[in-house]
C-alpha positions as CSV (number, residue, x, y, z in Angstrom):
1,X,60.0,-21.8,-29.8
2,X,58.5,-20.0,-32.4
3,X,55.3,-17.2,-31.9
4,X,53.2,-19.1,-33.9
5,X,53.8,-22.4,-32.1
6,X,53.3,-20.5,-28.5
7,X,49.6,-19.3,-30.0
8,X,48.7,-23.0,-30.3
9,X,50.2,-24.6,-27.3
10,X,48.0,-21.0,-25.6
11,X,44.9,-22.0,-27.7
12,X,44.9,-25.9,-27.2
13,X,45.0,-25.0,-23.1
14,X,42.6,-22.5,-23.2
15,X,40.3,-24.7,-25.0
16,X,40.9,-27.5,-22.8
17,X,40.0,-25.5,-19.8
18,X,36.4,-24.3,-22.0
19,X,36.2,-28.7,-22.2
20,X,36.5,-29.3,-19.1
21,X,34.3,-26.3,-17.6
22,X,31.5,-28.1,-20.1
23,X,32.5,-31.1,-19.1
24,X,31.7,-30.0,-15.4
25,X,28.4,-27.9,-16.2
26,X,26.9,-31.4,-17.4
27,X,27.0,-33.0,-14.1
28,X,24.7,-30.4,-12.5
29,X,21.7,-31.0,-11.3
30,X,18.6,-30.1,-13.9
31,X,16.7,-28.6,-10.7
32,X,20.1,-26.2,-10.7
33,X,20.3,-25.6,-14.3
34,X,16.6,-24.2,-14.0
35,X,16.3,-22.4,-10.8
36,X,15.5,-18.9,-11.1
37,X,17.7,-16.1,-10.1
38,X,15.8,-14.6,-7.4
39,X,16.3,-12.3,-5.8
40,X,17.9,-10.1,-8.2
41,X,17.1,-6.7,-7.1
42,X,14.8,-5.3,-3.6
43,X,12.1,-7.2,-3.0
44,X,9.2,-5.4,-1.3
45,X,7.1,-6.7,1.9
46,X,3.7,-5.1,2.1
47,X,2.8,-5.1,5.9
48,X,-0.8,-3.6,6.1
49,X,-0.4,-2.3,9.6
50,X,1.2,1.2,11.1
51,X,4.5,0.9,12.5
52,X,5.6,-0.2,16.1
53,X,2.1,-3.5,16.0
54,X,2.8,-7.3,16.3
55,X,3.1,-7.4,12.7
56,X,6.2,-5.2,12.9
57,X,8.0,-7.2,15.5
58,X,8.5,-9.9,13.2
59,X,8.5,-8.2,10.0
60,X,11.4,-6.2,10.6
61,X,13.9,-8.8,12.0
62,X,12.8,-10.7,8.7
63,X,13.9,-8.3,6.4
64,X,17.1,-7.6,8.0
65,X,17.8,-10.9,8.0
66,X,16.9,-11.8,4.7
67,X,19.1,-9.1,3.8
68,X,22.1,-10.1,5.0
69,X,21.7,-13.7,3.7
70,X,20.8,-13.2,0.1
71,X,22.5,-9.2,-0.1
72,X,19.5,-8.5,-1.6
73,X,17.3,-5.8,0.5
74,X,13.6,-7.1,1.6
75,X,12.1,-3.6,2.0
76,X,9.1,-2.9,4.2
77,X,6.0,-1.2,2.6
78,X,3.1,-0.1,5.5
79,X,0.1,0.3,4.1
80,X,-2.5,0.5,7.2
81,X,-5.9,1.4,7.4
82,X,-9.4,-0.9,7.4
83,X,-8.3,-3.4,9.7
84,X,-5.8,-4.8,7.2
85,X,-7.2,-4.9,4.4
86,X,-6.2,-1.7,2.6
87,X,-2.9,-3.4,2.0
88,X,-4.0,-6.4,1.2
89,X,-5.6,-5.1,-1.7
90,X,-2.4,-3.1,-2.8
91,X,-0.7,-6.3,-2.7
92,X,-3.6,-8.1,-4.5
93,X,-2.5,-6.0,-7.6
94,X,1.3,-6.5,-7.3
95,X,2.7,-7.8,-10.4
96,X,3.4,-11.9,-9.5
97,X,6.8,-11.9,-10.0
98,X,8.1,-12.6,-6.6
99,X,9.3,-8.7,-6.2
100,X,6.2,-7.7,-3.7
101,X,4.9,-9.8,-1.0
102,X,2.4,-9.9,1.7
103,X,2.9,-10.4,5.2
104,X,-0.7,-11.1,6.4
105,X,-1.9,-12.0,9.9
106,X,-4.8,-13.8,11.5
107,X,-7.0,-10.4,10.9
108,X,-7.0,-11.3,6.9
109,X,-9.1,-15.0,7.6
110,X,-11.8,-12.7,10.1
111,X,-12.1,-9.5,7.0
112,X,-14.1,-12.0,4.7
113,X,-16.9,-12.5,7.6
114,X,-16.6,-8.8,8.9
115,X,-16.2,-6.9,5.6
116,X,-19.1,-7.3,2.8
117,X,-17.2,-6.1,-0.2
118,X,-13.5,-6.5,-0.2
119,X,-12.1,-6.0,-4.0
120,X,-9.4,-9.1,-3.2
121,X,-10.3,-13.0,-1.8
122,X,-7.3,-13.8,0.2
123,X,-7.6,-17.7,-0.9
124,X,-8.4,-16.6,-4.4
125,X,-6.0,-13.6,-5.3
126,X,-2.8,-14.7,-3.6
127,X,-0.9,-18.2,-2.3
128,X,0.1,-19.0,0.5
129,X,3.4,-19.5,1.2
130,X,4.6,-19.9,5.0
131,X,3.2,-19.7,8.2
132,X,5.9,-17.4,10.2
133,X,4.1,-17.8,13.4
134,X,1.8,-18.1,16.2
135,X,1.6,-15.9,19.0
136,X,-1.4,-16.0,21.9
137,X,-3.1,-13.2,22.8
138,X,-2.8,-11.3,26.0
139,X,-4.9,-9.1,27.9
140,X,-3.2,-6.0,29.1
141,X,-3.7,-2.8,31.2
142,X,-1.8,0.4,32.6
143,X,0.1,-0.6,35.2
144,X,-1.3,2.2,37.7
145,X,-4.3,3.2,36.5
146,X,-6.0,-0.7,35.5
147,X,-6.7,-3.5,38.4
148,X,-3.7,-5.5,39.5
149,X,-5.1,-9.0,39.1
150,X,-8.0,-10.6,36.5
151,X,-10.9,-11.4,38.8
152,X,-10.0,-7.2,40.1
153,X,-11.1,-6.3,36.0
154,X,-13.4,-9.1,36.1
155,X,-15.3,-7.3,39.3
156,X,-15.1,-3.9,37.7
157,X,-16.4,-4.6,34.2
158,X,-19.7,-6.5,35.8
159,X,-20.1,-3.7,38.1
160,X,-20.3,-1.3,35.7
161,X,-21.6,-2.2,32.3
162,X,-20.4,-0.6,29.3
163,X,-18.3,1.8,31.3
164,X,-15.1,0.4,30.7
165,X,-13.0,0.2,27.3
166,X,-11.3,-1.5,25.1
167,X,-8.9,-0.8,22.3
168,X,-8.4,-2.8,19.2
169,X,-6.0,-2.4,15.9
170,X,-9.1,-1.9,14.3
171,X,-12.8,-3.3,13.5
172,X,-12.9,-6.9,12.4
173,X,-9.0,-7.6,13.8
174,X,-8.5,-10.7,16.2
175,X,-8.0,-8.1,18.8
176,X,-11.7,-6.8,18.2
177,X,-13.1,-10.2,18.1
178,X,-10.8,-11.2,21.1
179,X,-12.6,-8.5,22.9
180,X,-16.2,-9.6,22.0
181,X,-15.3,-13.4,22.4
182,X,-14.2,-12.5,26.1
183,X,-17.7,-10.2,26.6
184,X,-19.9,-13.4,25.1
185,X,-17.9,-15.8,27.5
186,X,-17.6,-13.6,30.4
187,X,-21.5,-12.2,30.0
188,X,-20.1,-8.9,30.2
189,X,-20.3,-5.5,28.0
190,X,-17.3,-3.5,27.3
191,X,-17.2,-0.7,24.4
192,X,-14.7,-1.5,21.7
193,X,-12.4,1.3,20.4
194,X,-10.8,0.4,17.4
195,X,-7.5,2.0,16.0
196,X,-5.2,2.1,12.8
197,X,-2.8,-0.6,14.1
198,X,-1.8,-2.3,17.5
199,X,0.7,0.3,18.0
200,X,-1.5,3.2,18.1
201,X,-3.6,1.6,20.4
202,X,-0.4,0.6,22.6
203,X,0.3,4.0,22.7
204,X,-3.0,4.9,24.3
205,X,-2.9,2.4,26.8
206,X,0.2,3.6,28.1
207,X,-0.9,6.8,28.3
208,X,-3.8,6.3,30.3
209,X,-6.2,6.3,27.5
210,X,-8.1,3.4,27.0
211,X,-8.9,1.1,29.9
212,X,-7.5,-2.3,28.4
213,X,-6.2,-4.1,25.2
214,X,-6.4,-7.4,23.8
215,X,-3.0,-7.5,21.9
216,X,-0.9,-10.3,20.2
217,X,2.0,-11.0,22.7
218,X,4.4,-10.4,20.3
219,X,3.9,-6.4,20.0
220,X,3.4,-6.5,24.2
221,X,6.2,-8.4,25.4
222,X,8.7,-5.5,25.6
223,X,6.3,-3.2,27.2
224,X,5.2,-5.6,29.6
225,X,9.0,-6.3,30.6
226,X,9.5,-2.8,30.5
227,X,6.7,-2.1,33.0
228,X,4.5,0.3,30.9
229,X,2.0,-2.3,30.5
230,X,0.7,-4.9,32.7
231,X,-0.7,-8.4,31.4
232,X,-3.3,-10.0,33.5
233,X,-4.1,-13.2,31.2
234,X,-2.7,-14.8,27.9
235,X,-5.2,-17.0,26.3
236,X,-5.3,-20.6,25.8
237,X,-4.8,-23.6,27.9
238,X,-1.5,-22.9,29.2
239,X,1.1,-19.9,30.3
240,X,3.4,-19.0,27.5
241,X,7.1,-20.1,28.3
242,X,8.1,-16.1,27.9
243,X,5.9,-15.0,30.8
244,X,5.6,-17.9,32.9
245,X,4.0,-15.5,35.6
246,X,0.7,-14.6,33.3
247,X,-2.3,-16.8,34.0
248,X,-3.7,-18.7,31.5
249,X,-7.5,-18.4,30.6
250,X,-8.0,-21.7,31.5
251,X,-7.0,-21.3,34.9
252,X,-8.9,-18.3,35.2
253,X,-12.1,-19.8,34.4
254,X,-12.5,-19.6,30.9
255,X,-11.1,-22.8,29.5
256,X,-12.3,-22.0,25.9
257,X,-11.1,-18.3,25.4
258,X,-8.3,-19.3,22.6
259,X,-7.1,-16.7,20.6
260,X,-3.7,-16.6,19.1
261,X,-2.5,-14.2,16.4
262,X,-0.4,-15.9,13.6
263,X,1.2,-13.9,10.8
264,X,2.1,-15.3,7.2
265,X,3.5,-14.6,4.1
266,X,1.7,-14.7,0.8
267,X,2.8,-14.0,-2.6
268,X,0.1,-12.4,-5.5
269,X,-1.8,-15.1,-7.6
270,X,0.2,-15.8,-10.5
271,X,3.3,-15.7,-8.6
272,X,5.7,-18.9,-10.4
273,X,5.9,-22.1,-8.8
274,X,9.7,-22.0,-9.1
275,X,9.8,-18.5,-7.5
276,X,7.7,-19.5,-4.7
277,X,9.8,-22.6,-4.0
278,X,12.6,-20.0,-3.6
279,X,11.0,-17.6,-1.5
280,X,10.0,-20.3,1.2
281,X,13.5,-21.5,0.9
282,X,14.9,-18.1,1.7
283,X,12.4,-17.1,4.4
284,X,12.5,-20.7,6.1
285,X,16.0,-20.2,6.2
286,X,15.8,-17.0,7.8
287,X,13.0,-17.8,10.4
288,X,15.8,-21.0,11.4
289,X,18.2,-18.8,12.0
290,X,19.9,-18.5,15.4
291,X,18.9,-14.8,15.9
292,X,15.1,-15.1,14.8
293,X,14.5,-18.5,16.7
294,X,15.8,-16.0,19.5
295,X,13.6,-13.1,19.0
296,X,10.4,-15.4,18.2
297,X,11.0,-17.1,21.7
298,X,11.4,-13.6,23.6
299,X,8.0,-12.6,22.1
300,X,6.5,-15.7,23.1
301,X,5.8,-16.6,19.4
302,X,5.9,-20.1,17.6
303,X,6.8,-20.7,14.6
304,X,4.9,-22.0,11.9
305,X,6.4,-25.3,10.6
306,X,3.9,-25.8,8.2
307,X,4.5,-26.7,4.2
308,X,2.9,-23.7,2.0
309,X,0.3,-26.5,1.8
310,X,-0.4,-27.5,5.1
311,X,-0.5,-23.3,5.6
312,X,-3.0,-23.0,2.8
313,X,-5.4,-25.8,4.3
314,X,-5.1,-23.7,7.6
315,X,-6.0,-20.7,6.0
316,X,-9.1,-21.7,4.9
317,X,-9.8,-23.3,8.5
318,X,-9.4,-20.1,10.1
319,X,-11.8,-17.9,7.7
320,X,-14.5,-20.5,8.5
321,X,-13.3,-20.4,12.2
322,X,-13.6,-16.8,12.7
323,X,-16.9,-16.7,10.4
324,X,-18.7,-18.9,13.3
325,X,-16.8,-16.9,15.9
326,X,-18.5,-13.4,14.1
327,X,-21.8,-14.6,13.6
328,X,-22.3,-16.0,17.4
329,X,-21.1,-12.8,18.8
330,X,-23.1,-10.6,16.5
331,X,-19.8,-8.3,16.3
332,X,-19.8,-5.3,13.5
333,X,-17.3,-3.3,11.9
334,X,-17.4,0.2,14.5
């Protein structure tokens, strides 16, 4: 066979195999043809608390594993200070292009009623995008040094008004308001402490500082299986499945102390729809996963199950929620 009759048999193949590649291309899905290749380099997560709070416990297994199921690195950026809303309003000015996000918490739908002039809205300047989830809140002491039981603190805050403490991750977090709801339900006064984060305030709880905390469970739960801290009630109507041993607030007399602290994720206002639609996809995916179903469960958490939608129209429930909750107990930024 000749050179030149090689070339073509070489060429006819060759451009078969470019036909048939076509060919193939052209039964894809349009949704495939246009979906955006995100994420393309590290995408960064701007959690507005200090290292070591509740937000932390669930940010961090996120990004790992994000990480390992896009290869892409979701890197976290803390940014605490003002009870959450310093970096909220970093994020606020994040160029929209899916590359920075926001993991916000319950404290971001209470700022609004507690803070006069905040330079973002949180319904205005970003969208919402999931609901990771729901953890109750949990009153906790020093093992040693606090009362062993409830009714014990109970006893010792009426007998001595304004003597005892409690910390907070800052003025105008659910933790602060979780405090002043229990004072207006209880008819009791305790003086609120506030700190740059839950883990701060953790920290001085351990160490004998601070009399008592009102913390997420999810940034308590290893301390309080570890012994340093000691959990005396979990609000809502029921125990939480992860410490079936810690009475309710409903059983302890207070059947409408209900505080939970719920964390989300938000992109900034501007943000593509189709770029959004992959993010949820990526993070859903993630917060279904084996190992974060596990670690969600062990911190007593819920997750969100909620369309970006459904989380949106939640949102704006809990800023007027927490706006009634501020104005009935007359609580102020410290």
């Amino acid at each position: 066979m000749t050179p030149g009759r090689i070339l073509a048999l070489d060429f006819a193949g060759r451009r078969r195999q470019w036909l048939l590649a076509a060919a193939g291309a052209l039964t894809l899905p349009v949704a495939t043809w246009g979906q955006p290749r995100w994420p393309t380099k590290p995408v960064v997560l701007v959690v507005p608390f200090p290292e070591g709070g509740g937000t932390d416990v669930f940010a961090r297994p996120l990004a790992t594993q994000f990480s390992k199921q896009t290869g892409v690195p979701l890197l976290l950026d803390h940014r605490g200070g003002a009870g959450g809303t310093l970096g909220a309003s970093i994020a606020a000015m994040a160029r929209p292009d899916g590359y920075t996000l926001f993991m916000g918490a319950v404290h971001h739908a209470i700022a609004p009623s507690m803070y006069p002039k905040l330079d973002y809205d949180l319904e205005k300047d970003f969208v919402p995008l999931v609901l990771l989830a729901n953890v109750p809140q949990v009153l906790v002491v020093h093992p040693r040094q606090g009362p062993g039981h409830f009714k014990a603190l109970l006893d010792q805050v009426r007998a001595s008004p304004g003597r005892m403490n409690y910390g907070s991750a800052g003025g105008g977090t659910s933790h602060h308001l979780a405090g002043e709801l229990f004072k207006q339900q209880t008819q009791t006064f305790i003086t609120h402490i506030p700190y740059r984060g839950a883990g701060p305030a953790l920290q001085d709880l351990m160490a004998g500082h601070i009399d008592m905390l009102f913390d997420g469970l999810g940034s308590s739960a290893a301390h309080i299986r570890a012994g340093h801290i000691k959990a005396l009630m979990v609000s809502g109507p029921k125990r939480n499945l992860a410490f079936p041993s810690v009475p309710c607030a409903a059983e302890l007399g207070l059947p409408d102390y209900t505080v939970s602290t719920w964390y989300g994720l938000w992109a900034p206002r501007g943000t593509s729809a189709e770029v959004q639609s992959r993010i949820v996809e990526e993070v859903n995916r993630a917060v279904s996963s084996d190992e974060l179903k596990a670690l969600w469960a062990g911190s007593g958490a819920e997750s969100g199950r909620l369309t970006a939608a459904q989380f949106a129209v939640f949102v704006g429930a809990e800023v007027k929620r927490w706006a009634a909750v501020v104005k009935a107990s007359g609580a102020k930024l410290d």
